[in-house]
C-alpha positions as CSV (number, residue, x, y, z in Angstrom):
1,X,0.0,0.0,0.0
2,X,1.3,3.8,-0.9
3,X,2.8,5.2,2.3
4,X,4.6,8.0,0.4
5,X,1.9,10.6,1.1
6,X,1.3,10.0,5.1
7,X,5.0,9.8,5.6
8,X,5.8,13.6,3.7
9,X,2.8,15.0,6.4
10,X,3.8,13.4,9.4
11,X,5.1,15.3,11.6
12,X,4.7,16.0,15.7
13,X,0.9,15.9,15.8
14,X,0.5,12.8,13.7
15,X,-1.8,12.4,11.2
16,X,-5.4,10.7,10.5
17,X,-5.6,9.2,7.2
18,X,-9.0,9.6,5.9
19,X,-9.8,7.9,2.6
20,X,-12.5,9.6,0.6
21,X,-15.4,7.2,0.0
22,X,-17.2,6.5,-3.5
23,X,-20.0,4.0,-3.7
24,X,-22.5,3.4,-6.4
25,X,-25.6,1.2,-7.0
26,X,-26.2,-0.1,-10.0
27,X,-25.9,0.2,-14.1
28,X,-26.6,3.6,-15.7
29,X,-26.5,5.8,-12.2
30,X,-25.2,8.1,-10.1
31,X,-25.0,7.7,-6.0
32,X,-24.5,10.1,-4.0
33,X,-23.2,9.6,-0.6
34,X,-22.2,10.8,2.8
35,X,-19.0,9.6,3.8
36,X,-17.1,10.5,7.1
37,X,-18.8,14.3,6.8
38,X,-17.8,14.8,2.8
39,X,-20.3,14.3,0.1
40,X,-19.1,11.7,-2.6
41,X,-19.9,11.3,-6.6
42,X,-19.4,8.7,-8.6
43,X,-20.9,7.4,-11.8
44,X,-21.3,3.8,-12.6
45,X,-22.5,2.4,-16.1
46,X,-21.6,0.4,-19.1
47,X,-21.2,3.5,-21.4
48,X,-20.5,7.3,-20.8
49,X,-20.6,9.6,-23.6
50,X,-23.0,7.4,-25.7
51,X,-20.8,4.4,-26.6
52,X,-17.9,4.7,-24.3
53,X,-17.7,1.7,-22.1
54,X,-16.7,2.6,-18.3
55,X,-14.4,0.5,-16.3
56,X,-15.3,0.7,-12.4
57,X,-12.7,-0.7,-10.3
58,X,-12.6,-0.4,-6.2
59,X,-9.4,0.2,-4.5
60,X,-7.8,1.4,-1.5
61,X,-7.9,5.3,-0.7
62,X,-4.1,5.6,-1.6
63,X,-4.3,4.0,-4.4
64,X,-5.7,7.0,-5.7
65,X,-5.2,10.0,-4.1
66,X,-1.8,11.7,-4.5
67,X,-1.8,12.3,-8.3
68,X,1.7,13.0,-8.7
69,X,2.9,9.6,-7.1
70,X,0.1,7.3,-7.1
71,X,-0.4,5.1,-9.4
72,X,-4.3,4.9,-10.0
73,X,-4.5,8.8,-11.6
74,X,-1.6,7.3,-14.0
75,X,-3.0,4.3,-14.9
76,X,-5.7,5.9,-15.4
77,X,-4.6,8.2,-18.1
78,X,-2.1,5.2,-19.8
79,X,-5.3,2.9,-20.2
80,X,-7.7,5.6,-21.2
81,X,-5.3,6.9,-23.9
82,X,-5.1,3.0,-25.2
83,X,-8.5,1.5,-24.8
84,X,-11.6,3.2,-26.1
85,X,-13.0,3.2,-22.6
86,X,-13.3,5.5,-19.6
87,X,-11.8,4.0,-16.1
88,X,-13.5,5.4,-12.3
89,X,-12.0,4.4,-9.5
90,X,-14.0,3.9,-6.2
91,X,-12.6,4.2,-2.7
92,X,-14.9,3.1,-0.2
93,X,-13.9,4.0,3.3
94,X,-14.5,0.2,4.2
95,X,-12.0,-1.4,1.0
96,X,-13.1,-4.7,0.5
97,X,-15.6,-5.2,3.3
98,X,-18.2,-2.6,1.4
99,X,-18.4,-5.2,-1.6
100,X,-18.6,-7.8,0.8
101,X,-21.8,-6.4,2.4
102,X,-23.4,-5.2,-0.7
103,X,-23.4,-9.0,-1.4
104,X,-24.8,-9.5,2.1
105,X,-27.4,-7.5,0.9
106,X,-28.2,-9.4,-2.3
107,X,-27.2,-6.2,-3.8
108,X,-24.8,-5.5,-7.3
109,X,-21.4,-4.7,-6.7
110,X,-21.7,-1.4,-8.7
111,X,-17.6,-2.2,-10.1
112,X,-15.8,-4.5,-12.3
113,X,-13.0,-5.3,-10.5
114,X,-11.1,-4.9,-7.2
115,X,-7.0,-3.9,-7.0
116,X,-5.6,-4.6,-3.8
117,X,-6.8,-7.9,-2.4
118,X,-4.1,-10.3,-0.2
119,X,-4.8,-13.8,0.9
120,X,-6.1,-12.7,4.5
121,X,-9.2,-10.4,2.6
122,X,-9.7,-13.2,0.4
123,X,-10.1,-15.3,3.5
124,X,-12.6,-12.5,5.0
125,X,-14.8,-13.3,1.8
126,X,-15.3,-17.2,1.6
127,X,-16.2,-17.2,5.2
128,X,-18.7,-14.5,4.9
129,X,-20.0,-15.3,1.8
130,X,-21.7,-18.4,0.0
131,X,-21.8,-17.3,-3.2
132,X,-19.0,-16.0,-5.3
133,X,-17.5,-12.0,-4.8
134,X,-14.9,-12.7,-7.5
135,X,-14.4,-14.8,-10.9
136,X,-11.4,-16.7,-12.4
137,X,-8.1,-14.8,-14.1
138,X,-7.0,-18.3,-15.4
139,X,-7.4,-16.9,-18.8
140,X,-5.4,-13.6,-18.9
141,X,-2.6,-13.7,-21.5
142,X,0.0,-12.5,-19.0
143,X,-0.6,-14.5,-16.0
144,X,2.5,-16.6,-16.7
145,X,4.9,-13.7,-16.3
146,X,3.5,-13.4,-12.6
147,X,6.2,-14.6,-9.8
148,X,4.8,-18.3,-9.0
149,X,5.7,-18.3,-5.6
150,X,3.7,-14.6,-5.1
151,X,0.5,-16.6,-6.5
152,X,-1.7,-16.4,-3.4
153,X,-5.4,-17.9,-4.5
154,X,-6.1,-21.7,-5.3
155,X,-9.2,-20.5,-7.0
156,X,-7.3,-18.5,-9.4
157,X,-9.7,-15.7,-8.8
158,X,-6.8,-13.0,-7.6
159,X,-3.6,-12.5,-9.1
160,X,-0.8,-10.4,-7.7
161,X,0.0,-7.2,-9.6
162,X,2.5,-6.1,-6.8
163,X,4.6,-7.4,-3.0
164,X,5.4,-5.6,-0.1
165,X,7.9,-7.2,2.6
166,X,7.5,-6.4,6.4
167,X,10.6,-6.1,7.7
168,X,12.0,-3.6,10.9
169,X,12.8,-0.1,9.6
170,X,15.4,1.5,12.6
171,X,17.3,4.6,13.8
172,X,20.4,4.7,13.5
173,X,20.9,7.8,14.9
174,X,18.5,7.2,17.8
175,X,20.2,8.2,21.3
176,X,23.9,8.8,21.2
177,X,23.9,7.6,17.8
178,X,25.1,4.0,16.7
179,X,22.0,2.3,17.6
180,X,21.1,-0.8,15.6
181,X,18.5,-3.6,15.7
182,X,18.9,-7.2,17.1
183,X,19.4,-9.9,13.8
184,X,16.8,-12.4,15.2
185,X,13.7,-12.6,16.8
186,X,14.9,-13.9,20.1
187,X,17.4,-10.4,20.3
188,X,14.3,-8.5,20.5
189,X,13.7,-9.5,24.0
190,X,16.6,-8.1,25.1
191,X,17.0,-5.7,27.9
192,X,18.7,-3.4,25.7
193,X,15.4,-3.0,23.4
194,X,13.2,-2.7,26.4
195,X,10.4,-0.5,25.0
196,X,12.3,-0.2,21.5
197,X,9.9,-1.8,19.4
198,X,7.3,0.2,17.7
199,X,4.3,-2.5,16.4
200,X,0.6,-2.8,15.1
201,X,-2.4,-4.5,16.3
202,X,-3.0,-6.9,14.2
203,X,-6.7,-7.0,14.3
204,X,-6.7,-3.9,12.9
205,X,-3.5,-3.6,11.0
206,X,-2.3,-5.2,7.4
207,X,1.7,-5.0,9.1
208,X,0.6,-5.5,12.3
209,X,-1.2,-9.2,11.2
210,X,1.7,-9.8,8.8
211,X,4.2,-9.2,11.4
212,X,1.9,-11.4,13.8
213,X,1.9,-14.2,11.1
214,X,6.2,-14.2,11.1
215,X,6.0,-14.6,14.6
216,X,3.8,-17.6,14.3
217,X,6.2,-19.2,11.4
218,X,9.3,-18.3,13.9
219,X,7.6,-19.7,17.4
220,X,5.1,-21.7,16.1
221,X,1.4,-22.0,16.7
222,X,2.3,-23.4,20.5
223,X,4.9,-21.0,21.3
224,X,3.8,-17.5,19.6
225,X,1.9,-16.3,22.3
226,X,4.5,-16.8,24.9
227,X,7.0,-15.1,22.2
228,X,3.9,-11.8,22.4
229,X,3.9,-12.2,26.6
230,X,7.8,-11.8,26.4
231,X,7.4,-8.3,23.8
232,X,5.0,-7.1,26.2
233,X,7.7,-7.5,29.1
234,X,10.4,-6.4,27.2
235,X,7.5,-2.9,26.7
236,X,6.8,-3.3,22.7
237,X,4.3,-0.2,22.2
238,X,1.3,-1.9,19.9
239,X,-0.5,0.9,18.4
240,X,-3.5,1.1,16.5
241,X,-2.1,0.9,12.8
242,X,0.9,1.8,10.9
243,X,0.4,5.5,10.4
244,X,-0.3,6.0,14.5
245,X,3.1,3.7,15.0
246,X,5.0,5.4,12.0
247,X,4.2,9.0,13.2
248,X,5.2,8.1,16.9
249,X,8.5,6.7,15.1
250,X,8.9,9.8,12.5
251,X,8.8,11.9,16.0
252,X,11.6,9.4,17.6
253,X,9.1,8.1,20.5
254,X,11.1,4.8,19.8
255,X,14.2,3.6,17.3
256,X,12.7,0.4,15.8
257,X,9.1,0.1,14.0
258,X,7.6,-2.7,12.0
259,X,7.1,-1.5,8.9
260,X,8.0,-2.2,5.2
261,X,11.4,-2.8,3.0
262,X,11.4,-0.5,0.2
263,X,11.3,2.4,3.2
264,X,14.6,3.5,2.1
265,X,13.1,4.5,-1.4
266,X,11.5,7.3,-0.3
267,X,13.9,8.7,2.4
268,X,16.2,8.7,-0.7
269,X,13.9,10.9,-2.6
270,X,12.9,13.2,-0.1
271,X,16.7,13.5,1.1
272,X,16.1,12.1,4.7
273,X,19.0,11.1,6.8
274,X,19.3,7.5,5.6
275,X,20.6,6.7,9.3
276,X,16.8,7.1,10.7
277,X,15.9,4.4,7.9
278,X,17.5,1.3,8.4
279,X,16.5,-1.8,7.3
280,X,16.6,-5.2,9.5
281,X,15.4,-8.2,8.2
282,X,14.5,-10.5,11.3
283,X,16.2,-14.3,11.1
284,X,17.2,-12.9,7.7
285,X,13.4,-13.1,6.6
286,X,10.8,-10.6,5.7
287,X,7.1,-11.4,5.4
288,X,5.9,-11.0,1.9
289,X,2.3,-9.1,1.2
290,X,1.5,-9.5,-1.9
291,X,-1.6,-7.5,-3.4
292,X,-4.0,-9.0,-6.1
293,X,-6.9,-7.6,-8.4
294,X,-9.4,-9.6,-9.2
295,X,-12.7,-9.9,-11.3
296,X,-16.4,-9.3,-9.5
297,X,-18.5,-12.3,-10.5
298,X,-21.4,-9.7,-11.5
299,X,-19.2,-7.2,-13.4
300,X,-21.1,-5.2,-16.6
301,X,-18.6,-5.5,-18.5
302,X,-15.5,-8.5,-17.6
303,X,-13.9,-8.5,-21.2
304,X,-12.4,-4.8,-20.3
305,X,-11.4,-5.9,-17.1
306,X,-9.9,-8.4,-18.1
307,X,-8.2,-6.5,-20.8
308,X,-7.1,-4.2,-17.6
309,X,-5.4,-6.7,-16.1
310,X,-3.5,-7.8,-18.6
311,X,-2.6,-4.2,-18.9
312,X,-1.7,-4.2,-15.6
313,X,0.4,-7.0,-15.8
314,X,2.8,-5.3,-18.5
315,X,6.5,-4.9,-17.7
316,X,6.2,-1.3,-18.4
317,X,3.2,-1.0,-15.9
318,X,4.2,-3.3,-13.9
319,X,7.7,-1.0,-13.1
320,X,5.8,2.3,-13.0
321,X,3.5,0.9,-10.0
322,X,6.1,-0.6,-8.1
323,X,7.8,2.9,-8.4
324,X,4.8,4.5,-7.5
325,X,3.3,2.1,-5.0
326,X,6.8,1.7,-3.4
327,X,6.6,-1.8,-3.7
328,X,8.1,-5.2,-5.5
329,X,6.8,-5.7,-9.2
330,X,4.3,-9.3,-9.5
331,X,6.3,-10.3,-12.5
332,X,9.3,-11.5,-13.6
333,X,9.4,-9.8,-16.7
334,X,9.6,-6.3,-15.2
335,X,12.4,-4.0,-15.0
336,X,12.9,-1.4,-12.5
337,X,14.5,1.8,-12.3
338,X,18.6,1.9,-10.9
339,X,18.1,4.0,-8.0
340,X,14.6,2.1,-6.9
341,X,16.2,-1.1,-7.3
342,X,19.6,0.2,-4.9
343,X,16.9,1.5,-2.1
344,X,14.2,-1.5,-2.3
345,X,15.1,-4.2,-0.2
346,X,14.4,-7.6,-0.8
347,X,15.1,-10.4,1.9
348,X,17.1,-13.2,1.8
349,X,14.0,-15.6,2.3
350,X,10.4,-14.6,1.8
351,X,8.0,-15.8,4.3
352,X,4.1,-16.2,3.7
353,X,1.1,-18.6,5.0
354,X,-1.2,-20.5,1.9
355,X,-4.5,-19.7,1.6
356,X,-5.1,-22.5,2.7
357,X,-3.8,-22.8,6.2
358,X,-5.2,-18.9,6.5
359,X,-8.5,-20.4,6.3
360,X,-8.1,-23.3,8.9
361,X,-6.2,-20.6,11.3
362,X,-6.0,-16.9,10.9
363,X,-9.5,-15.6,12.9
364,X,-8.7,-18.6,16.1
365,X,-5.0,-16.6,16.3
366,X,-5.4,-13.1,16.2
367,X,-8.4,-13.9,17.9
368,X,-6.1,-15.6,20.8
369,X,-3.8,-12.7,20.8
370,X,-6.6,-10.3,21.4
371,X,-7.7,-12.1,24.2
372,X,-4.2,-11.6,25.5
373,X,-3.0,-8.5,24.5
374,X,-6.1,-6.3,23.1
375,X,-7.1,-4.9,26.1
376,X,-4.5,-5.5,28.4
């Protein structure tokens, strides 16, 4: 997810992010709606201008919404100027979870396809849902180019367009200068990072539940929880998400935050101290998050999103939204820019759970950690 805009605002007071919210109802119509005290537009429709087809496709709020580093206002342009088609974006303040309960509802999704999906949202939907959300990609020209081992859904529904890895970003500079963070997991719980660590909930968090989910794979299903007890004594600070625990690290309220690996990529191009952006893979591992678009099952018009996708999965494309996105192209065919590729960190092993054992596991462990740690 873009983090470049919340990071060039933070600053002693924090910041909210607020994501503007777009929802519509049907073919041929416009919805207006109030969203977190801002009214919202948005038309939805298989044409515009007469014979124009329109692509809608729901996103996350920063996606979208810094035009000059985003990608979605660029993509935007690039596919418009191809395809004889207009492309909306919707941002719903909820993501996913608003297509999820218009289905609840029996209602149409009112888009044609959803960018920025990950296996534990996919989860979310098949155990909310009987029916379908999403149909299959099998068929896109391009989905062989995409990394194998970022492939995420058995049902071929989702395919990755983009990764992120969660790794420790830290201070170098913190203190007396000359600070650095412990190699494993096990060093964290020293006294000498008593109340260094800078973390997310992971109920509520993307990073906080990836960083969660490493835990598990290091401790183990019987032992991660005792691992959390011993954070807690050693005083991790778990914060709400990763904008609350990224400003209180941006105003040095602690030298080590979970957080992601291409970090580095924008400190170089804002011309931060590079020393207050470290990067520490844990065990030599970072978590990989990769983000998928897929298909609604009810879109108006599936051969353009399809063709979208495709597009998306372009080397060309697929470069300019890692650059954008800050993130790791899907692909293998991509090529990325010299000075991203020196500040984008990849780890030495990529970590990740299977859909599949998701499923079977993810709601009976964060839901055991928030009995332990939630509210405690």
């Amino acid at each position: 997810m873009r983090r470049r805009t919340f990071i060039k605002a933070a600053g002693a007071s924090g910041v909210s992010a607020l994501l503007a919210g777009c929802t519509g109802s049907g073919t041929d119509s416009t919805t207006t709606e109030q969203s977190g005290g801002s009214t919202n537009t948005t038309t939805q429709g298989t044409t515009t201008g007469g014979n124009k087809p329109t692509l809608t496709v729901g996103t996350y709020g920063s996606f979208v919404d810094a035009p000059s580093t985003s990608p979605g206002p660029w993509l935007k342009e690039e596919f418009e100027a191809e395809f004889d088609a207009t492309l909306e974006w919707q941002t719903p303040d909820s993501g996913v979870n608003h297509y999820i309960e218009r289905s609840l509802r029996n209602v149409e999704s009112g888009a044609d396809l959803y960018v920025g999906l990950d296996s534990q949202m996919l989860v979310r939907i098949d155990t909310k849902l009987d029916s379908e959300l999403f149909t299959s990609t099998s068929d896109l020209s391009r989905r062989d180019d995409v990394n194998e081992e970022l492939e995420f859904d058995p049902k071929e529904r989702a395919i990755p367009y983009d990764t992120g890895y969660i790794s420790l970003v830290y201070n170098e500079s913190y203190g007396d200068g000359g600070f650095t963070a412990p190699e494993t997991f096990d060093g964290l719980l020293d006294s000498e990072y008593s109340g260094a660590l800078l973390a997310q909930n992971p109920t509520s968090s993307a990073t906080g539940q990836a960083f969660l989910l490493h835990t598990i794979d290091a401790k183990g299903e019987d032992g991660y929880l005792d691992y959390w007890a011993e954070l807690k004594e050693n005083d991790v600070r778990v914060l709400g998400n990763w904008e609350d625990s990224y400003t209180a690290y941006s105003n040095e309220e602690a030298p080590i935050v979970v957080s992601y690996s291409t970090d580095q990529v924008y400190a170089a191009e804002s011309g931060e101290d590079m020393a207050k952006h470290q990067i520490r893979f844990l065990n030599d591992q970072g978590y990989a998050n990769p983000e998928g678009m897929a298909a609604f099952a009810d879109a108006a018009n599936p051969e353009l999103a399809s063709e979208f996708m495709d597009f998306m999965l372009r080397p060309e494309v697929q470069a300019e939204i890692a650059t954008r996105n800050v993130a790791f192209p899907a692909t293998t065919t991509a090529e990325l820019p010299d000075d991203f590729a020196k500040y984008a960190h990849e780890p030495p092993e990529a970590v990740t759970f299977s859909y599949d054992r998701l499923k079977d596991n993810l709601s009976d462990w964060t839901d055991a950690w928030a009995q332990e740690f939630a509210s405690k």
